[in-house]
C-alpha positions as CSV (number, residue, x, y, z in Angstrom):
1,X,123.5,73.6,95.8
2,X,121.4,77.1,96.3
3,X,122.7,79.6,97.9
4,X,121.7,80.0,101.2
5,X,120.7,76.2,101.9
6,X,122.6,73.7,104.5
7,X,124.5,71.2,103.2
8,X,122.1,68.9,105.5
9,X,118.5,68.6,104.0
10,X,117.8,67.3,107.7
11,X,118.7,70.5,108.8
12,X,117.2,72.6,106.1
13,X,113.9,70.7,106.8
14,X,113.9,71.1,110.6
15,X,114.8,75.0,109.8
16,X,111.6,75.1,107.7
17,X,109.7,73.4,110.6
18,X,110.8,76.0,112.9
19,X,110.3,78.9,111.3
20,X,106.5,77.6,110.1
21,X,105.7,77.0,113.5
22,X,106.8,80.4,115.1
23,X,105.1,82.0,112.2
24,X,101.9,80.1,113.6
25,X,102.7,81.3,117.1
26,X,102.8,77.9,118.3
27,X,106.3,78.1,119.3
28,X,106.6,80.2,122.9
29,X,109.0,78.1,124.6
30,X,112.7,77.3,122.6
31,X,115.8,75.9,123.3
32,X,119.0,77.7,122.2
33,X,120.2,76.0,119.0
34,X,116.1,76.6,117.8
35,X,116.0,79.7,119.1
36,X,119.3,80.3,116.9
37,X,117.9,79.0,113.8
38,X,114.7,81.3,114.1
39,X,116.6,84.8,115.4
40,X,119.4,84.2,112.9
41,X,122.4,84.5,114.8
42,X,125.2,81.7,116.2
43,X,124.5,79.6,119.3
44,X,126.1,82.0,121.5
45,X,125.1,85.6,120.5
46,X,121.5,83.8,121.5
47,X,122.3,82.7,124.5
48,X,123.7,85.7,125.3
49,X,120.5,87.5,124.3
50,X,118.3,85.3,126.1
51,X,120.0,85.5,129.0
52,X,120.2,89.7,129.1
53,X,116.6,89.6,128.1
54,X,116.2,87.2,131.6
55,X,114.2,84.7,129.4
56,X,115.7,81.4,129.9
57,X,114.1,79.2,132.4
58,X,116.6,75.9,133.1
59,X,114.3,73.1,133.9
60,X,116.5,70.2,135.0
61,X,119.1,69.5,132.3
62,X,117.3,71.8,129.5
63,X,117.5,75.3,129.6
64,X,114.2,76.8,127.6
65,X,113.8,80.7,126.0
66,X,110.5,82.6,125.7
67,X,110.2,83.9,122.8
68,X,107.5,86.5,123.9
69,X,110.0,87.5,126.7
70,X,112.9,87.9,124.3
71,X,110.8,89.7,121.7
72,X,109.6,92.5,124.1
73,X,113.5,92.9,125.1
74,X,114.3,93.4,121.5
75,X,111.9,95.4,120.8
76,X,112.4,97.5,124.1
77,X,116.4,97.8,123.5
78,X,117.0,97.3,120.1
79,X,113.9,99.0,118.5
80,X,113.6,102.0,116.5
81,X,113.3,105.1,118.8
82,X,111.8,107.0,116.6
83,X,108.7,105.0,115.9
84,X,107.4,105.8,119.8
């Protein structure tokens, strides 16, 4: 098995389907366990994120991340300060 790849090809593929379609910017709206997958980082730490960054909206039953919100938090907190 290569490093680096799932152990489910089901999972590797829907990984691969992910990052292509953020890539694309067709992916604004997430939920946590894609949002996960694309940021790198466990279920939780993203949650977490996403909910500092005030960009989960909870429609119902499903709770939803914007990406756009989330990267201008990251970029605002986390970024390099000497780049401004």
């Amino acid at each position: 098995m290569e490093r680096g790849r799932s152990k489910d090809p089901g999972k590797q593929e829907r990984l691969d389907n992910y990052k292509a379609q953020f890539k694309n910017g067709k992916k604004k709206w997430v939920r946590y366990d894609e949002g996960a997958i694309l940021y790198s980082m466990g279920i939780h730490s993203f949650m977490d994120l996403a909910n500092e960054a005030k960009a989960v909206y909870r429609i119902k039953r499903i709770c939803l991340v914007n990406t756009e919100k989330l990267d201008e938090y990251i970029e605002v907190m986390y970024g390099d300060p000497e780049s401004n």
